[in-house]
C-alpha positions as CSV (number, residue, x, y, z in Angstrom):
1,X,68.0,62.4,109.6
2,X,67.4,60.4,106.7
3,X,68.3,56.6,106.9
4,X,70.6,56.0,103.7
5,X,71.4,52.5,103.5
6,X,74.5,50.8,101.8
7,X,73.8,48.8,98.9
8,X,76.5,45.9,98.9
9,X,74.5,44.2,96.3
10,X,76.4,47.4,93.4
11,X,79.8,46.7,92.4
12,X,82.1,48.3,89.5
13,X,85.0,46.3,88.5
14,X,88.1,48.8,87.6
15,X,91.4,49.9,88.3
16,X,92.8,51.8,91.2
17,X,93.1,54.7,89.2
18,X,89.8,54.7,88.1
19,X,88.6,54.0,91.8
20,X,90.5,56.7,92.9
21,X,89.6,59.4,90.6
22,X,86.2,60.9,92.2
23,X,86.8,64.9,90.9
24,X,85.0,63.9,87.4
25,X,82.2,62.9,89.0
26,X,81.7,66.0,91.3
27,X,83.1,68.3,88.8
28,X,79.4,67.2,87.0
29,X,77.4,68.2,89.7
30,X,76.1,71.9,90.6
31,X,77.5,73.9,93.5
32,X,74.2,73.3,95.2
33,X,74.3,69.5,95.2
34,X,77.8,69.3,96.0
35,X,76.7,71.6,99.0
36,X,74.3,69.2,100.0
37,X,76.1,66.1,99.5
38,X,79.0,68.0,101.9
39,X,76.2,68.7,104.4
40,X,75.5,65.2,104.8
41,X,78.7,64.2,105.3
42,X,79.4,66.4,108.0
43,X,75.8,65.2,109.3
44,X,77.5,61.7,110.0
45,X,80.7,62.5,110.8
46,X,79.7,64.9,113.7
47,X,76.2,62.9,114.5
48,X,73.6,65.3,114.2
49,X,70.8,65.5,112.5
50,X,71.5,66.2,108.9
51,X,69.4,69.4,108.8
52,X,70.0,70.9,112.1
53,X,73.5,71.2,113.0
54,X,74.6,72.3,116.2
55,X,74.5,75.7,117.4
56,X,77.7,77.8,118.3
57,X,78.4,78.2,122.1
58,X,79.1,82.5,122.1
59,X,79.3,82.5,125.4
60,X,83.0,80.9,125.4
61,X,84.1,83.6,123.1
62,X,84.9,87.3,124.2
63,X,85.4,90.5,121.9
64,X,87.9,93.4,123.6
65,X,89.0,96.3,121.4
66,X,93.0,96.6,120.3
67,X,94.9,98.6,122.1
């Protein structure tokens, strides 16, 4: 996993509104680095490394036909 570091040393005065409104700035982006950008964040909020995520336990899960 990479090690991204805050910088507190960036600041942007403006309004709430302003601070609130995010959707500009990822409607500008392409699919693929929004994709990416979502990968990481699930990288940190689940704790693994941010190119191998965890693999799915099948053995919990059973198929049966209907009847």
């Amino acid at each position: 996993m990479s090690s991204y570091r805050l910088d507190r040393t960036a600041f942007k005065a403006q309004t709430a509104t302003e601070a609130a409104d995010h959707a500009a700035y990822y409607r500008n982006l392409t699919w693929q680095e929004r994709l990416r950008i979502a990968n990481y964040l699930n990288s940190i909020a689940y704790n693994y490394p941010e190119n191998e995520p965890p693999k799915m336990d099948k053995t919990v899960f059973s198929m049966r036909g209907r009847n």
